[in-house]
PyMOL Python script that loads the backbone (N, CA, C, O; Angstrom):
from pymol import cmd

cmd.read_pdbstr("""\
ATOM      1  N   UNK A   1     -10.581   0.768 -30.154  1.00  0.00           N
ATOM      2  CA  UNK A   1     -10.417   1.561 -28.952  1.00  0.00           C
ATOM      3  C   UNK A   1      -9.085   1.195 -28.295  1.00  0.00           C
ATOM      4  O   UNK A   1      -8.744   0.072 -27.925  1.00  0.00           O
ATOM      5  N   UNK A   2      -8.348   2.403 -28.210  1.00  0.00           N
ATOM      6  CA  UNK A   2      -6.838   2.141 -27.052  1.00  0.00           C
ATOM      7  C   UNK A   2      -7.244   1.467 -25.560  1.00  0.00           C
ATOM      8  O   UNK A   2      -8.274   1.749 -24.947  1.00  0.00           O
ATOM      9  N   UNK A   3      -6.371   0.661 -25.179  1.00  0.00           N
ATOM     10  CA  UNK A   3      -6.781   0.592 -23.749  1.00  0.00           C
ATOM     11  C   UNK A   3      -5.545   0.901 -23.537  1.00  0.00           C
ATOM     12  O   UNK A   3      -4.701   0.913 -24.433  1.00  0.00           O
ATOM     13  N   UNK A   4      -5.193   1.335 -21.677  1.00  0.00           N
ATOM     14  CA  UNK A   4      -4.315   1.925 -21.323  1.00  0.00           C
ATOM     15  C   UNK A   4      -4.041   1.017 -19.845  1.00  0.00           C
ATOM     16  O   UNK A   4      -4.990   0.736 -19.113  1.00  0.00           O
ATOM     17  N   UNK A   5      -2.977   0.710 -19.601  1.00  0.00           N
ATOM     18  CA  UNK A   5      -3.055   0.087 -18.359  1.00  0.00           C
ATOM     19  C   UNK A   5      -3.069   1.236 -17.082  1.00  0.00           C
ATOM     20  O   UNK A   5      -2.602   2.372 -17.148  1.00  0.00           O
ATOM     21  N   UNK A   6      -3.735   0.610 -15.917  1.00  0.00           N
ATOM     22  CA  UNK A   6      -3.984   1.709 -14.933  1.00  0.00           C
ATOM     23  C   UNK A   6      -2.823   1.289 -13.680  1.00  0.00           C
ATOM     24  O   UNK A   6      -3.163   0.626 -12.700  1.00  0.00           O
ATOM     25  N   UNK A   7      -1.606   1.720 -13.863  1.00  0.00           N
ATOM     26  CA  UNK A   7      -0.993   1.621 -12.818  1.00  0.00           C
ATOM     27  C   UNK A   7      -1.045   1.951 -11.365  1.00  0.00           C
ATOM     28  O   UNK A   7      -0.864   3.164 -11.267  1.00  0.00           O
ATOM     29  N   UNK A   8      -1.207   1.426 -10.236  1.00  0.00           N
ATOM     30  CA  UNK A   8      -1.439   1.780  -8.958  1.00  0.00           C
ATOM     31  C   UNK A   8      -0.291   0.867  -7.565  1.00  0.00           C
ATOM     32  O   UNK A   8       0.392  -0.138  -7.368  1.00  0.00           O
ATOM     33  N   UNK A   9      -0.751   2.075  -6.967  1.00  0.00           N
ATOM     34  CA  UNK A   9       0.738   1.448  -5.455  1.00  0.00           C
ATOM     35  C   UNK A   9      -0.416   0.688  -4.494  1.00  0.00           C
ATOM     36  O   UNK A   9      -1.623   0.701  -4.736  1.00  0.00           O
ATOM     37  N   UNK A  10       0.241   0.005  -3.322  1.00  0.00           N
ATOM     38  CA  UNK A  10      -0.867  -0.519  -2.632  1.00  0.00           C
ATOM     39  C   UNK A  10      -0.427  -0.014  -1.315  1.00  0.00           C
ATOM     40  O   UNK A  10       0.766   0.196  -1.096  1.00  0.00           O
ATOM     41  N   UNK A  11      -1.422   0.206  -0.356  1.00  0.00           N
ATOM     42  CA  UNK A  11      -0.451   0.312   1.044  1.00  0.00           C
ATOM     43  C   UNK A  11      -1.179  -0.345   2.541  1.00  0.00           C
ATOM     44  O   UNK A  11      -2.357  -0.076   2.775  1.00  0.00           O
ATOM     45  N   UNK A  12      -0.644  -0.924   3.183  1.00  0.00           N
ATOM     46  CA  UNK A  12      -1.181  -1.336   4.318  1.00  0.00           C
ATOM     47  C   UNK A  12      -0.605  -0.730   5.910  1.00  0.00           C
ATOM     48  O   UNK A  12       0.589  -0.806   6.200  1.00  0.00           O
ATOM     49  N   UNK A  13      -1.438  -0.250   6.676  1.00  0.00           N
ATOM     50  CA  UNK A  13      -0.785   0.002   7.912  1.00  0.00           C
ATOM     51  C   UNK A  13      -1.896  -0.733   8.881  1.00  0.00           C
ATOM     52  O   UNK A  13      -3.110  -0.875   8.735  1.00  0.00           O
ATOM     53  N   UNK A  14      -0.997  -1.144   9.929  1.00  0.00           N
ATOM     54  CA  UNK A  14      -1.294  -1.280  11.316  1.00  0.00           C
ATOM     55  C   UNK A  14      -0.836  -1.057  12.554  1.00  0.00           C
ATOM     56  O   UNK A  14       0.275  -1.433  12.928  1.00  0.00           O
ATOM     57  N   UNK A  15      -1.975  -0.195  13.542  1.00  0.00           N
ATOM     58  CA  UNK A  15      -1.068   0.322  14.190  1.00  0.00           C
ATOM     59  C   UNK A  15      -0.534  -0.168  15.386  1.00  0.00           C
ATOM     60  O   UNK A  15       0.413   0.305  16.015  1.00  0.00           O
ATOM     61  N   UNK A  16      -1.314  -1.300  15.694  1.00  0.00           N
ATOM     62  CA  UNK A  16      -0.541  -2.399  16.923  1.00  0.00           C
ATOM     63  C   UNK A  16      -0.890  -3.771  16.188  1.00  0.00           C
ATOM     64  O   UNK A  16      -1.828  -4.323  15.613  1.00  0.00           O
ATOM     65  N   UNK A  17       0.483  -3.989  16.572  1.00  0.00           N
ATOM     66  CA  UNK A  17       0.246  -5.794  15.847  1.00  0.00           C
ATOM     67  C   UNK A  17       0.763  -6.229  17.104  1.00  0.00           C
ATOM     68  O   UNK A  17       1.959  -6.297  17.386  1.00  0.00           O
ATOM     69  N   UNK A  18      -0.238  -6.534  17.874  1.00  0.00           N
ATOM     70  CA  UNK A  18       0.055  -7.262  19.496  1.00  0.00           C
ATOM     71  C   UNK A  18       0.877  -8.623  19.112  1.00  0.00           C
ATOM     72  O   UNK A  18       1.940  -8.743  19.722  1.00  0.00           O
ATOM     73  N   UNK A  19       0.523  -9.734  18.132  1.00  0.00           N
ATOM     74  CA  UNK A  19       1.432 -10.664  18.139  1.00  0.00           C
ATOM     75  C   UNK A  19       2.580 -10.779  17.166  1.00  0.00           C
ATOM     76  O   UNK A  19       3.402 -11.694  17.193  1.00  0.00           O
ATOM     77  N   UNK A  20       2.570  -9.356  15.938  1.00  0.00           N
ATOM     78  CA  UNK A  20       3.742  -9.476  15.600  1.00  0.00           C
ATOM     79  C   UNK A  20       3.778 -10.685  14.146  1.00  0.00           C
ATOM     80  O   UNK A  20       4.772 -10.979  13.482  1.00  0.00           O
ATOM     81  N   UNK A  21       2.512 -11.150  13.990  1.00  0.00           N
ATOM     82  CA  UNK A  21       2.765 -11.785  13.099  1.00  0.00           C
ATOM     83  C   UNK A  21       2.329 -11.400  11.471  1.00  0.00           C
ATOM     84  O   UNK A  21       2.071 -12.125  10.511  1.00  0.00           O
ATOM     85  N   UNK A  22       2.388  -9.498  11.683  1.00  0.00           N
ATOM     86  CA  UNK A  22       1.848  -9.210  10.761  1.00  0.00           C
ATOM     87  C   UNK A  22       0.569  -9.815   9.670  1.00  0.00           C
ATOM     88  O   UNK A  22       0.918  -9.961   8.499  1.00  0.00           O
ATOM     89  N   UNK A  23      -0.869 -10.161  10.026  1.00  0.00           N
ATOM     90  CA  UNK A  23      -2.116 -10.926   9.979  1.00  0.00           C
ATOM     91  C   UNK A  23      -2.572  -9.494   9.315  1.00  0.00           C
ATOM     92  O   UNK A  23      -2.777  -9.426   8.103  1.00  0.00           O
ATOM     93  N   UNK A  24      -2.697  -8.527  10.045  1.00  0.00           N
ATOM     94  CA  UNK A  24      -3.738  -7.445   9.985  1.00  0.00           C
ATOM     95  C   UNK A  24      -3.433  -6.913   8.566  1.00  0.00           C
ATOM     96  O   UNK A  24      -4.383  -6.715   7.808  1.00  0.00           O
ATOM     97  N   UNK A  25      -2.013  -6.640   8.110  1.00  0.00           N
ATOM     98  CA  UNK A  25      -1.399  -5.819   6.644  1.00  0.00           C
ATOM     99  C   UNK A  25      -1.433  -6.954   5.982  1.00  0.00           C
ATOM    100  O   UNK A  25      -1.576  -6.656   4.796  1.00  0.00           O
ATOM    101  N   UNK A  26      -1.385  -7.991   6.096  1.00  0.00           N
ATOM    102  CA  UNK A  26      -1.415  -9.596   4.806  1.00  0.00           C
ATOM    103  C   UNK A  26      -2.691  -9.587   4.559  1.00  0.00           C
ATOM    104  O   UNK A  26      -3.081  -9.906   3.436  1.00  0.00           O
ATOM    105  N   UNK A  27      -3.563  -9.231   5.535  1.00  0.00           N
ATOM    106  CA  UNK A  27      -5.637  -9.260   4.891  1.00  0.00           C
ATOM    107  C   UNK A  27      -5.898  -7.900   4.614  1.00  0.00           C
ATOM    108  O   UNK A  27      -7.031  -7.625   4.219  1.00  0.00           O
ATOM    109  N   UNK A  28      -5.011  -6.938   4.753  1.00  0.00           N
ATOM    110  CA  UNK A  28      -5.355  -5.454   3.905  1.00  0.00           C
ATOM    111  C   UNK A  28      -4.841  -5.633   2.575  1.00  0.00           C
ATOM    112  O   UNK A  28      -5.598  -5.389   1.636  1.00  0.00           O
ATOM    113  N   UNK A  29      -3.417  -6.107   2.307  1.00  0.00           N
ATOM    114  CA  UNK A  29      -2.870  -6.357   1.054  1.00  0.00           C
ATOM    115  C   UNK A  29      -3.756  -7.375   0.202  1.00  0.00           C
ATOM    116  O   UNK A  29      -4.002  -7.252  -0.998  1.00  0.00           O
ATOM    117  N   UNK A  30      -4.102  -8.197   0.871  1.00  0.00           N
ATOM    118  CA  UNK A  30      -4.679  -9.447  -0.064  1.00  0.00           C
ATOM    119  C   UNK A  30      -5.926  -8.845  -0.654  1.00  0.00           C
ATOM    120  O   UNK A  30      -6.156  -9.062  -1.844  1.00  0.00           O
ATOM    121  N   UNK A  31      -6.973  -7.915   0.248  1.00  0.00           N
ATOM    122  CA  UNK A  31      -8.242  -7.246  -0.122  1.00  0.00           C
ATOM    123  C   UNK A  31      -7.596  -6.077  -1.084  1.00  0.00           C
ATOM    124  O   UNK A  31      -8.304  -5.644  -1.993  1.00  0.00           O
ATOM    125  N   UNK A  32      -7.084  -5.876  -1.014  1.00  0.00           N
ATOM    126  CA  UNK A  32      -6.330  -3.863  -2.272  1.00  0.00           C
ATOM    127  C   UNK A  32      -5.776  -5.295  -3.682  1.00  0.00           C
ATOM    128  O   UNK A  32      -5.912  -4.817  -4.808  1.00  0.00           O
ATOM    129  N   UNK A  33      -5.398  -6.352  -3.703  1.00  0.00           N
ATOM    130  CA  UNK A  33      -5.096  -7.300  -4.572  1.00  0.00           C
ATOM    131  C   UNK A  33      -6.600  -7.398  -4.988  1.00  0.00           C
ATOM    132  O   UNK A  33      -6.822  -7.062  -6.151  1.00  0.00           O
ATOM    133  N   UNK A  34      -7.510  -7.740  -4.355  1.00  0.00           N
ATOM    134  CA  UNK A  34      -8.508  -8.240  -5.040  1.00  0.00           C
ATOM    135  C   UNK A  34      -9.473  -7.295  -5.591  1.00  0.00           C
ATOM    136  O   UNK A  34     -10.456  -7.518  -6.298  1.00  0.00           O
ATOM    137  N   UNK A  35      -9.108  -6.430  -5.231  1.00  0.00           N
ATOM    138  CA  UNK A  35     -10.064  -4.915  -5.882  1.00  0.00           C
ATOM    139  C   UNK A  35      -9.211  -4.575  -6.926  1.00  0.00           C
ATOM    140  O   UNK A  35      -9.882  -4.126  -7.855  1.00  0.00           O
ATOM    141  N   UNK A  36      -7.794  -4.599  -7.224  1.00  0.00           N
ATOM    142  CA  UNK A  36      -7.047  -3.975  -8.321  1.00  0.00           C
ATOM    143  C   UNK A  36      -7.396  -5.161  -9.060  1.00  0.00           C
ATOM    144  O   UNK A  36      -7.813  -4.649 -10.099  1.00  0.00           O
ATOM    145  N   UNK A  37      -7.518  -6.588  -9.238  1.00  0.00           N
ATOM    146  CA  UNK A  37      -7.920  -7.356 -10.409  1.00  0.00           C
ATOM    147  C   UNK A  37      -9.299  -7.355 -10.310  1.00  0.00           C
ATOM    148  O   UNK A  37      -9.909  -8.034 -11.135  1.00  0.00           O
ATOM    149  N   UNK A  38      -9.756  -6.901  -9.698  1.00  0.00           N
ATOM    150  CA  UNK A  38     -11.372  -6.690 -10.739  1.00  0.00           C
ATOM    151  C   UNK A  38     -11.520  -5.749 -11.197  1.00  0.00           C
ATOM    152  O   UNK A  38     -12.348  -5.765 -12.108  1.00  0.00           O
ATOM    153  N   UNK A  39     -10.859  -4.403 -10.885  1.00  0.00           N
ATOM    154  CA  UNK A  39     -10.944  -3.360 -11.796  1.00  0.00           C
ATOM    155  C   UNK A  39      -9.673  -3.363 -12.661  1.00  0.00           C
ATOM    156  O   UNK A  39      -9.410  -2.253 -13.124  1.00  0.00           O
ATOM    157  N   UNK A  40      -8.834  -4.339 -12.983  1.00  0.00           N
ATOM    158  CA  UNK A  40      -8.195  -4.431 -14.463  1.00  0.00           C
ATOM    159  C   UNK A  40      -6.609  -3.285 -13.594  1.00  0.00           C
ATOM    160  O   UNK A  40      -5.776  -2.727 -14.307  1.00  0.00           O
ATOM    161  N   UNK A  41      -6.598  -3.253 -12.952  1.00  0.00           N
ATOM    162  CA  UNK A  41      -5.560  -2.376 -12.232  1.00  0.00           C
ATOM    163  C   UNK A  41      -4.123  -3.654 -12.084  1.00  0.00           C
ATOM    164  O   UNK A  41      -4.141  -4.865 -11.864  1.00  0.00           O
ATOM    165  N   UNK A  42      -3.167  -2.826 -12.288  1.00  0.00           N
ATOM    166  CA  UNK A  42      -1.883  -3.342 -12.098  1.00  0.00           C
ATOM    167  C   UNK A  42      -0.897  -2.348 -10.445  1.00  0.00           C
ATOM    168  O   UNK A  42      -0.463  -1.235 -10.148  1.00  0.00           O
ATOM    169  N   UNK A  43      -0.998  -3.375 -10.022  1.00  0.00           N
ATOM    170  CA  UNK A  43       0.207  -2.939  -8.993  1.00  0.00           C
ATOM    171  C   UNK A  43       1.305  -3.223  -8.994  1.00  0.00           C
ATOM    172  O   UNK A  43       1.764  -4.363  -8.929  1.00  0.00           O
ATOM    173  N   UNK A  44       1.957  -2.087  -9.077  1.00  0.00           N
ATOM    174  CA  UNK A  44       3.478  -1.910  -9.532  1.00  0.00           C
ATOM    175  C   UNK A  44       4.382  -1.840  -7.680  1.00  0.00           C
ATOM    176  O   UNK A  44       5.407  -2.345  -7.222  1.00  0.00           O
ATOM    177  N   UNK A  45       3.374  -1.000  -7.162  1.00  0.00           N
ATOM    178  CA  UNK A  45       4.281  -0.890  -5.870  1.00  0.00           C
ATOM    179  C   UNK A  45       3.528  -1.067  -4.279  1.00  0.00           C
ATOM    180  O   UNK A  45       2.528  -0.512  -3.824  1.00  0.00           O
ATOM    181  N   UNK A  46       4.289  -1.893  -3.778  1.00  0.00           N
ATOM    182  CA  UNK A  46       3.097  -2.407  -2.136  1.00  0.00           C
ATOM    183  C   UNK A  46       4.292  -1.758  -1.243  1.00  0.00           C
ATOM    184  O   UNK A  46       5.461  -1.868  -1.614  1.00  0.00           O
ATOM    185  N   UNK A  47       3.926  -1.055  -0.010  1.00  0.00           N
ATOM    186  CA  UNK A  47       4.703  -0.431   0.921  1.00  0.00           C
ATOM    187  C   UNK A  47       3.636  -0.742   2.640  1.00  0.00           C
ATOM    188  O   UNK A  47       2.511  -0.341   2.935  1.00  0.00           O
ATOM    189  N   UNK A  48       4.314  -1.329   3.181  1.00  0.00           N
ATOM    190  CA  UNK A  48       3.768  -1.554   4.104  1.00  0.00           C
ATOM    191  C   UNK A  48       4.606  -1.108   5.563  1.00  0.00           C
ATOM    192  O   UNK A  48       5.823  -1.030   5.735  1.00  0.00           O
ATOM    193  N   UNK A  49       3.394  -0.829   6.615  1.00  0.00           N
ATOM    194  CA  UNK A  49       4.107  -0.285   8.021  1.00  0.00           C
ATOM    195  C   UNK A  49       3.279  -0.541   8.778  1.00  0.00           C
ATOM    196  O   UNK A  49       2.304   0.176   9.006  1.00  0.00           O
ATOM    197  N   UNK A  50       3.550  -1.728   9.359  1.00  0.00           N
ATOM    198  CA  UNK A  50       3.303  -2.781  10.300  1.00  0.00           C
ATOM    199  C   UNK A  50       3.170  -2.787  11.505  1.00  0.00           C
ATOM    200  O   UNK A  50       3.795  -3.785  11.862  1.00  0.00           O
ATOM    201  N   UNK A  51       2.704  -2.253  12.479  1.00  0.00           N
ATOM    202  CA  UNK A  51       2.957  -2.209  14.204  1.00  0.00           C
ATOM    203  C   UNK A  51       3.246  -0.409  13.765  1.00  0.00           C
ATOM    204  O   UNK A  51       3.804   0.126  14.723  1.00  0.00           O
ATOM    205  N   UNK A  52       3.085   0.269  12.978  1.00  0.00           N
ATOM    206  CA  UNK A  52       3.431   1.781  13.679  1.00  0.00           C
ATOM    207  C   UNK A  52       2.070   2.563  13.651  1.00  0.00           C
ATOM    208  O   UNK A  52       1.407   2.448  12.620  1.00  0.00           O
ATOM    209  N   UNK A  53       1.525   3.430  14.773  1.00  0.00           N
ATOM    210  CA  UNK A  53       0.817   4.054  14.689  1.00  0.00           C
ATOM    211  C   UNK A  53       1.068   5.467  13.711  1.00  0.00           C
ATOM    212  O   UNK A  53       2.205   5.709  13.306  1.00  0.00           O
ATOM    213  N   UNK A  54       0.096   6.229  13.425  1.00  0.00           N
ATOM    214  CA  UNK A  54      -0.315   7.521  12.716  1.00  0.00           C
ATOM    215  C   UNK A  54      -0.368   8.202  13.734  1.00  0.00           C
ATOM    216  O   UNK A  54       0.254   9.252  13.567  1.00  0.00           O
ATOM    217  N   UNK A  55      -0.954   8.087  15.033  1.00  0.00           N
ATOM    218  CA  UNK A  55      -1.076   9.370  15.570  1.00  0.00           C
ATOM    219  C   UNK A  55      -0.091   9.821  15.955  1.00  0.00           C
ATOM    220  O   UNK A  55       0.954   9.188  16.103  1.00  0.00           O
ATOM    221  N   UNK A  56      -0.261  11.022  16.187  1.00  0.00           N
ATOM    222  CA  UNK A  56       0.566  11.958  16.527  1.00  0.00           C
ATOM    223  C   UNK A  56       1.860  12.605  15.667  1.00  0.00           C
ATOM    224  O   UNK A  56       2.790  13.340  15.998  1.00  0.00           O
ATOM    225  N   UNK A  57       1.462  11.969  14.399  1.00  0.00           N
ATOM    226  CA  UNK A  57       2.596  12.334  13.253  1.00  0.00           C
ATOM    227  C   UNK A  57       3.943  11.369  12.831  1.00  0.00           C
ATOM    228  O   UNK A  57       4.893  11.677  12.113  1.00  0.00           O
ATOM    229  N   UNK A  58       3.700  10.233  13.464  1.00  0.00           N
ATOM    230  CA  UNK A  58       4.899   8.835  13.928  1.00  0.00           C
ATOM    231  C   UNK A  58       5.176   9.200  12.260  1.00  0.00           C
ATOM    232  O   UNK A  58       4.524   9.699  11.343  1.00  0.00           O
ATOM    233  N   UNK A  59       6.619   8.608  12.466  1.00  0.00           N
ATOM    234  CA  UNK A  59       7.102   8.364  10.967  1.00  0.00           C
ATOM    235  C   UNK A  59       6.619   7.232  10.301  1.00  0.00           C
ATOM    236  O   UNK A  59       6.600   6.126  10.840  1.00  0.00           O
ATOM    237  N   UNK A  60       6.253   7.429   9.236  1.00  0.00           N
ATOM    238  CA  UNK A  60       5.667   6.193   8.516  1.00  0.00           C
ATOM    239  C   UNK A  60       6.100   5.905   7.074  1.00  0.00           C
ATOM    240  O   UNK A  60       5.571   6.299   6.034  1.00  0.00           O
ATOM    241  N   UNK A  61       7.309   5.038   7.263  1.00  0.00           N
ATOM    242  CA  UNK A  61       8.441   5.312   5.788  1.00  0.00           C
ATOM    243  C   UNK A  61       7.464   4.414   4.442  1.00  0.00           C
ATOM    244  O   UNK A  61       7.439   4.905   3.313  1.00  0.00           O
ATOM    245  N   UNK A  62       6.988   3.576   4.638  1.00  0.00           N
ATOM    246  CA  UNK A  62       6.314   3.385   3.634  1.00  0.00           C
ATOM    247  C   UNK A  62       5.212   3.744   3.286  1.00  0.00           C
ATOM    248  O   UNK A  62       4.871   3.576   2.115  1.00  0.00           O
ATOM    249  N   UNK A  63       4.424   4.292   4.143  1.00  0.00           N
ATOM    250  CA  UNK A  63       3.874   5.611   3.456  1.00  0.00           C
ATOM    251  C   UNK A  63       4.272   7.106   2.539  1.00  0.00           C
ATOM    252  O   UNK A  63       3.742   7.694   1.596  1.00  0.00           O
ATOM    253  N   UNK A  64       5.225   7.279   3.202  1.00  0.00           N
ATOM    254  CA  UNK A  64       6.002   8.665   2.824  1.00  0.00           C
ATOM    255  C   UNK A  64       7.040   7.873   1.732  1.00  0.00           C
ATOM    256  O   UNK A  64       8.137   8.402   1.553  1.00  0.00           O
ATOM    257  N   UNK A  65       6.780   6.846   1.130  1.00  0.00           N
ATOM    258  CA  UNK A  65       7.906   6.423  -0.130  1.00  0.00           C
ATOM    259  C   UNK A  65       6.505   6.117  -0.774  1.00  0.00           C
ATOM    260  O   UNK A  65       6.420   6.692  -1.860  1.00  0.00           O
ATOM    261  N   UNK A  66       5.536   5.498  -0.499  1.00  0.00           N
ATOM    262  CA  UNK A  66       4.301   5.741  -1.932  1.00  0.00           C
ATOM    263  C   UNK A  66       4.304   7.044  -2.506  1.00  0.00           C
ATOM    264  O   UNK A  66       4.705   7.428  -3.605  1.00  0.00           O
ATOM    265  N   UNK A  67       3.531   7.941  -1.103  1.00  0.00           N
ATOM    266  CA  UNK A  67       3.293   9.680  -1.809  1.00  0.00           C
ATOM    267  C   UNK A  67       4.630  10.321  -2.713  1.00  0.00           C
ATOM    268  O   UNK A  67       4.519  11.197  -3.571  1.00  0.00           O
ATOM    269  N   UNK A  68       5.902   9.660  -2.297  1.00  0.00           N
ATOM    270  CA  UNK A  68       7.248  10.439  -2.708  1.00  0.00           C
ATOM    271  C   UNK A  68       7.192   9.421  -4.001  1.00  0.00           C
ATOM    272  O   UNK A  68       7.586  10.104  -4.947  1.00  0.00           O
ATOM    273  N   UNK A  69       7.021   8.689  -4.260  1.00  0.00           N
ATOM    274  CA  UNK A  69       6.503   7.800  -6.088  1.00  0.00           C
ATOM    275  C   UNK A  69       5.505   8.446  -6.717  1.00  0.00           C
ATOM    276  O   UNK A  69       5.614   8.906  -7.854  1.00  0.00           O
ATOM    277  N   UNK A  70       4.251   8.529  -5.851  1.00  0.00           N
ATOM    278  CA  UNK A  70       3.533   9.309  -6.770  1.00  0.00           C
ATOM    279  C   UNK A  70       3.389  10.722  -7.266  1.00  0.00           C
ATOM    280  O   UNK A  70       2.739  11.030  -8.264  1.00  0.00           O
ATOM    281  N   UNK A  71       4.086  11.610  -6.443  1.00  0.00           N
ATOM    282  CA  UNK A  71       4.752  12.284  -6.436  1.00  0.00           C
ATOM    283  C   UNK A  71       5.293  12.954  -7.836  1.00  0.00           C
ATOM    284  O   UNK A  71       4.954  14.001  -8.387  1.00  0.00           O
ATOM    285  N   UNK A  72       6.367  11.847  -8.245  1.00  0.00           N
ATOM    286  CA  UNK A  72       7.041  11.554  -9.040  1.00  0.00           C
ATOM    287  C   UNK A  72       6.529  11.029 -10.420  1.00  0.00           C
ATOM    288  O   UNK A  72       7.113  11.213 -11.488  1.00  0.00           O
ATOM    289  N   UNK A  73       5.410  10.380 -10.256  1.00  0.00           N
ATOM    290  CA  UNK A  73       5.189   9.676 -11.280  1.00  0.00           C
ATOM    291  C   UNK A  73       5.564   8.536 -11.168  1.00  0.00           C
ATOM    292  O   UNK A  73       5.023   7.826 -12.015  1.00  0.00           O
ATOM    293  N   UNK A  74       6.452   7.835 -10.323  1.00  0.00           N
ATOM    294  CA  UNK A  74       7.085   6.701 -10.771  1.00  0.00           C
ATOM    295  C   UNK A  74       6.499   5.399  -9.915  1.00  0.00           C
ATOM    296  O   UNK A  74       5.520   5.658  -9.215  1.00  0.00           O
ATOM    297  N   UNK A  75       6.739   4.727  -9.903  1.00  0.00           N
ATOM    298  CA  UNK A  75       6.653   3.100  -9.528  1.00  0.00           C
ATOM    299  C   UNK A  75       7.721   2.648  -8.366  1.00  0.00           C
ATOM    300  O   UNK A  75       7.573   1.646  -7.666  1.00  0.00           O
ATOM    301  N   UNK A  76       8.587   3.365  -8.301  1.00  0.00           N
ATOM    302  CA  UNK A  76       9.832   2.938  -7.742  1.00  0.00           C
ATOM    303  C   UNK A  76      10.440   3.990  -6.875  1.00  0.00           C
ATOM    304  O   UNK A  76      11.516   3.783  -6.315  1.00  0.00           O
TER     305      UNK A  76
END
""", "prot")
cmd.dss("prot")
cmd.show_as("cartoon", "prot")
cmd.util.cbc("prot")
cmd.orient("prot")
């Protein structure tokens, strides 16, 4: 049987980081780490946006550079 590796991006947002020490996206990243190695998943790309809210349509560049990779197909 072929196996195929399952490439995947990771992403973390928060939308107030009152102290700034980015805590809240380091325990979202570390949990999306521990779900991609138990399901055999490789992460190729982590994009994170730290202290910005979603509402109201805020720009959110590392969000909008995952979807614009996957997008693409690519990793990068």
């Amino acid at each position: 049987m072929e196996s195929h590796v399952i490439r995947c991006a990771r992403y973390a947002r928060i939308s107030f980081d009152k102290a700034g020490d980015e805590h809240g996206v380091t325990n979202q990243l570390a949990d999306q780490q521990r779900v991609a190695d138990s399901r055999g998943f490789v992460i190729v790309r982590t994009e994170v946006d730290n202290d910005i809210s979603a509402l109201n349509g805020k720009h959110r560049p590392g969000y909008e550079a995952v979807m614009a990779a996957a997008a693409r197909g690519r990793s990068k």
